[in-house]
N, C-alpha and C positions, 0 to 999 in steps of 0.2 A: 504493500500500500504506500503511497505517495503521501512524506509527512507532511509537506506542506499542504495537502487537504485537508489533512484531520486536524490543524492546528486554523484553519479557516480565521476565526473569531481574535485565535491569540496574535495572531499575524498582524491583523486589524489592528487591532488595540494597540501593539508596538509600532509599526506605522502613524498614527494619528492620535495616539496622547503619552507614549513614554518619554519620560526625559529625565527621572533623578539617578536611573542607574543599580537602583535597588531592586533585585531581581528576586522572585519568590526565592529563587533556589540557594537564596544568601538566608533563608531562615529557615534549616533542614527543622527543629522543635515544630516551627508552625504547619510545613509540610506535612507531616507528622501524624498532627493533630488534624489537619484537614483531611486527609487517607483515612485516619480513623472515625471520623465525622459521618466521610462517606460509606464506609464499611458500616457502622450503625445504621444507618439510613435505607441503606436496602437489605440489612437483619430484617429489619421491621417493616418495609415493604413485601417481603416474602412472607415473614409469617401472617400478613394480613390478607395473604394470597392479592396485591397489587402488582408482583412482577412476579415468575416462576421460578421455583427452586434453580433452574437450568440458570438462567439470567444472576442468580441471586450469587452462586457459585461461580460464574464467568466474573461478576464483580469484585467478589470478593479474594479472589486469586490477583485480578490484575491491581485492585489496589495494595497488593502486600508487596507485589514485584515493583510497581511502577517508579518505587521509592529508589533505585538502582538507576533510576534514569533524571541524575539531577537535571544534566543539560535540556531536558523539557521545561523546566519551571522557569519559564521566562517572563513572567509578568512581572510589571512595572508597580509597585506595591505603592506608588502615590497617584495611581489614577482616580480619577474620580467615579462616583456612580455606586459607592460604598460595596467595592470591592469585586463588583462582577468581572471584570478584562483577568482578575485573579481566579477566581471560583470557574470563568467559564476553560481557563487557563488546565487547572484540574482537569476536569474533564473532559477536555480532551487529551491529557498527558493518560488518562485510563483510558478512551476509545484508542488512544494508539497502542496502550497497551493491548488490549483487546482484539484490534486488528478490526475494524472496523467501528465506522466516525457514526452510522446507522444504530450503533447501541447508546447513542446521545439522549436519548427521550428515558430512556430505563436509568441509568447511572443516577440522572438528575431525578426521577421520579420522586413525586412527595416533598421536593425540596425545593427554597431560595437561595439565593447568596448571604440574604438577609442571614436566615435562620445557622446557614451553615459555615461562612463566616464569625459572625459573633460566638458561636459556640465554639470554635477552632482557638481562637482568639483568645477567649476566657479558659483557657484550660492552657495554652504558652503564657499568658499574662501570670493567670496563679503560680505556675512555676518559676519563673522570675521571680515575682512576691516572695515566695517561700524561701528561694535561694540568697536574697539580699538577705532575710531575716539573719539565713545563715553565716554568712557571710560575719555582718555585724558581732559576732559573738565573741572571735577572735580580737575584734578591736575593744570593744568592753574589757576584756578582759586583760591583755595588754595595759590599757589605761588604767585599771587597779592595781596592775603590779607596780606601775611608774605611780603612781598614789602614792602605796603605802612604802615603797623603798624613799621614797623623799618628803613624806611626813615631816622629817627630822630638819630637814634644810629647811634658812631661813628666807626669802625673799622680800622685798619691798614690793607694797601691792601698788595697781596705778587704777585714777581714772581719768578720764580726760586725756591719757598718756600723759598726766605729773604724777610724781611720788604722792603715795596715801601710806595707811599704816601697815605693818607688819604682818606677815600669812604663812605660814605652810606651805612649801612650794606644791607639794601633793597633795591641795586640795583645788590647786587649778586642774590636775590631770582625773581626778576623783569626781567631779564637777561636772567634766565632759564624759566619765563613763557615766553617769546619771543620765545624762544627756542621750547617751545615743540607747541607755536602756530602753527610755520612756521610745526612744522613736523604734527599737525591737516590737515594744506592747502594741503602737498603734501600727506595722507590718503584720502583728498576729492577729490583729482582728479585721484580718483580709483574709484570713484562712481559707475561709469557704467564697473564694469568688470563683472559682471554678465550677460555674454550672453551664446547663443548656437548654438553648428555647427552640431546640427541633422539634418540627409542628408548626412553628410561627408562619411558615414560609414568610412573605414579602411584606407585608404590614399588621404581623400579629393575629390574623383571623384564620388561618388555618387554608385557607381560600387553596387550592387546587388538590387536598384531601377530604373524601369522604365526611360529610360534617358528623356521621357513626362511630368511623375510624380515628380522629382527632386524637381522643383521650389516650387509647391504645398504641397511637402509633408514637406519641410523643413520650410512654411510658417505654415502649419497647425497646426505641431506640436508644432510649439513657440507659436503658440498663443494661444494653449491648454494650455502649460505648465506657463505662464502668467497667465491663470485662474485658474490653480490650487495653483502655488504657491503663487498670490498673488504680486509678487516680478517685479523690472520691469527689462526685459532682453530684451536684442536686439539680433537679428541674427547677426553673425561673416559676415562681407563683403566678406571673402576669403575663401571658406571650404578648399582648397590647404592649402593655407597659416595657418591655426589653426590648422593645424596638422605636418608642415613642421616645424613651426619656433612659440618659447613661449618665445619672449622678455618680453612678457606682465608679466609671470611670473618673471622675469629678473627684470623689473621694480615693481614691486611692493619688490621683497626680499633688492631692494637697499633701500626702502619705510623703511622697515621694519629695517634692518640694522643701515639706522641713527637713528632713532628711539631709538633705542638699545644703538648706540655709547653714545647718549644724556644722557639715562636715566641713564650707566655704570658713565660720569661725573658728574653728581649730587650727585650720589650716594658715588662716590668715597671724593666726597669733603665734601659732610656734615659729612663722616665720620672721615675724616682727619680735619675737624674746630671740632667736640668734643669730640677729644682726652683728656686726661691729667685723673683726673682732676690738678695735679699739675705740671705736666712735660709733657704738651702736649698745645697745642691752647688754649683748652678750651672757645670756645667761644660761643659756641652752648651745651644747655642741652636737652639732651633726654629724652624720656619718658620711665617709666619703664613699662617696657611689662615684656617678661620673666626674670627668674632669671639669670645674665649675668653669675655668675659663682658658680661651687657647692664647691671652695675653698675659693676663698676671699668672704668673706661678704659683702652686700650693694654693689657688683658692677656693674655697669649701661652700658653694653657691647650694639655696635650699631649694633646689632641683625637684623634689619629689614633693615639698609642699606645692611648689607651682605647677607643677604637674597637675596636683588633685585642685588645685583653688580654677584650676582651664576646665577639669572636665566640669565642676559645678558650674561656669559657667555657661556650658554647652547640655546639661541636663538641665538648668535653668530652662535654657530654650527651649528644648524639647517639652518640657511641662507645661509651657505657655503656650504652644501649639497643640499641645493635647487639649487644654484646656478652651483653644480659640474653638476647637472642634465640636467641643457640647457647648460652647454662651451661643454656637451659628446655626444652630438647629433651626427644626421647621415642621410644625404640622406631624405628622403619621408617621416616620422617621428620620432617624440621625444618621444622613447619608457619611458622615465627618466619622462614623464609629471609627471605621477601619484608620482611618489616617491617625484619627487620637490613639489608637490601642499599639498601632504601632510605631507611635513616638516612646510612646510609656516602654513597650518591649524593648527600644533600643535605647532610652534611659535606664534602665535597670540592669542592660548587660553593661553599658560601658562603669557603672557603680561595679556592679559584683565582679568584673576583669580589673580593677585598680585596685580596689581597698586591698583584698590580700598580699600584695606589692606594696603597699605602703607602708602596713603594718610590719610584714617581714623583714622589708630593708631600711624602714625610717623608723616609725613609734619604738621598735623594740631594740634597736640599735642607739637613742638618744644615751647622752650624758649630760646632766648639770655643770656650770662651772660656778662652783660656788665662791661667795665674795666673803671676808674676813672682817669688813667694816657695820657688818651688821650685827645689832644688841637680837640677845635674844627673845622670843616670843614670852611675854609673862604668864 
């Protein structure tokens, strides 16, 4: 079969709206989730006898291999139309697995982009979640050990950046694991955003399944897709509502957000404490990682704070884009979901690929340079 048949739609779509270069096939988790989206979907299309055991087996063979064929996932993941050039993308990466573009009406049966989408989506989104949570533990915990080993040193506390009175150096480092506890507790009460509103199709009403079939078909398919992935997902209470309105996404970018703000002030102050070394704080030494500069010699530049103070800058924007995506809503749905969910998705990987790099070769590598001129804490 001639692939450029069966990719008809995707051909389209990269001709006349790709341009960011973001190709599905750069986010093999949401691939993934979308295969297994679609393997639920026609579970529960067969058992409602809507497609034939024969069909249901042809499906579900080619979406288990088709995962072997990255170089089909070429969709543009910032198109518009909330995510169909992507979903229609799919399948036809399954009709060509299949070996014929004529199994197109069965693959998609009972389904939207809407419904099958979003649910793709919220199942790599949760994962992320779950993974920053984790992520965080190692820095919390790090920042305790630099607490209590420097309880004992004294410092001059500042506001305003003038001298104020006297602290504990370890309850600056104590301070910020509190900090990024609290923002731990509010990533754990995202736990369960991993659900799915298959059934929805296109604006929540169920509209191209059997209005009999609804309930059964949106139960079957969760609980298929619970056994394939493994993961635990709940069905959305509102199929209306999960296409109308994605505070959820709202809340989780605000999640993410302080998070960011947190990590942008840490960042900003250990780098401003070991400035100098003679005209600056100097109160904190850093560890030599790269070479700070290819002019002066021996100089110990804080590299890895700037480092992390660039990526909050750039998860900033990604949040605010997520965020532009639910305030530009309209009516029956949030065409914006896709774009907002997958700012957030690549907000949360470039967090959880840094912090553990930062913690290993910076927070855990600091020293104090402690000063002689200070009385002690009474």
């Amino acid at each position: 079969m001639d692939v450029n048949s069966v990719f008809e739609q995707t051909q389209l779509a990269e001709r006349t709206h790709a341009y960011s270069g973001k190709r599905l096939a750069q986010y093999p988790q949401l691939v993934e989730h979308l295969l297994a989206v679609k393997r639920a979907c026609a579970w529960a299309n067969y058992q409602l006898g809507i497609i034939s055991v024969e069909h249901f087996t042809e499906i579900d063979k080619a979406c288990q291999a088709v995962i072997e064929h990255q170089e089909w996932f070429t969709a543009d993941l910032a198109q518009g139309g909330g995510g169909v050039a992507v979903h229609m993308n799919l399948s036809e990466a399954i009709c060509q697995q299949l070996g014929n573009r004529n199994m197109l009406a069965k693959v998609n049966s009972s389904q939207s982009t809407t419904d099958v989408c979003t649910t793709a989506l919220s199942l790599s989104l949760s994962l992320q979640i779950q993974q920053c949570r984790i992520t965080l533990l190692p820095l919390v915990e790090t920042l305790k050990k630099l607490g209590q080993a420097t309880l004992s040193v004294v410092t001059r506390g500042r506001t305003c950046l003038r001298d104020a009175g006297l602290l504990p150096y370890g309850a600056r480092f104590l301070g910020f694991a509190r900090l990024f506890e609290r923002n731990c507790v509010s990533l754990e009460s995202h736990a369960d955003f991993a659900y799915s509103n298959l059934g929805a199709t296109a604006i929540g009403t169920g509209e191209g399944i059997a209005a009999n079939l609804r309930g059964d078909y949106s139960s079957l398919a969760l609980e298929q897709l619970i056994k394939i992935t493994g993961m635990k997902i709940r069905l959305h209470p509102d199929l209306m509502d999960s296409v109308q309105n994605r505070d959820d996404l709202f809340a989780v970018a605000n999640c993410l957000e302080s998070l960011t703000v947190n990590l942008l002030k840490m960042a900003k102050d250990l780098r401003l404490l070991a400035s100098g070394p003679q005209f600056g704080f100097n109160e904190i030494q850093l560890p030599q990682l790269i070479k700070g500069s290819s002019f002066y010699a021996n100089k110990i530049n804080p590299t890895l704070d700037e480092t992390l103070i660039q990526l909050c800058f750039t998860v900033l924007g990604l949040v605010k884009s997520a965020k532009l995506g639910i305030e530009h809503a309209e009516l029956d749905m949030n065409i914006y979901y896709f774009h907002s969910t997958v700012c957030l998705l690549d907000a949360f990987q470039l967090v959880n690929a840094l912090l553990p790099k930062y913690v290993q070769y910076h927070l855990s590598q600091l020293t104090l340079n402690q000063r002689e001129n200070y009385e002690p804490i009474a």
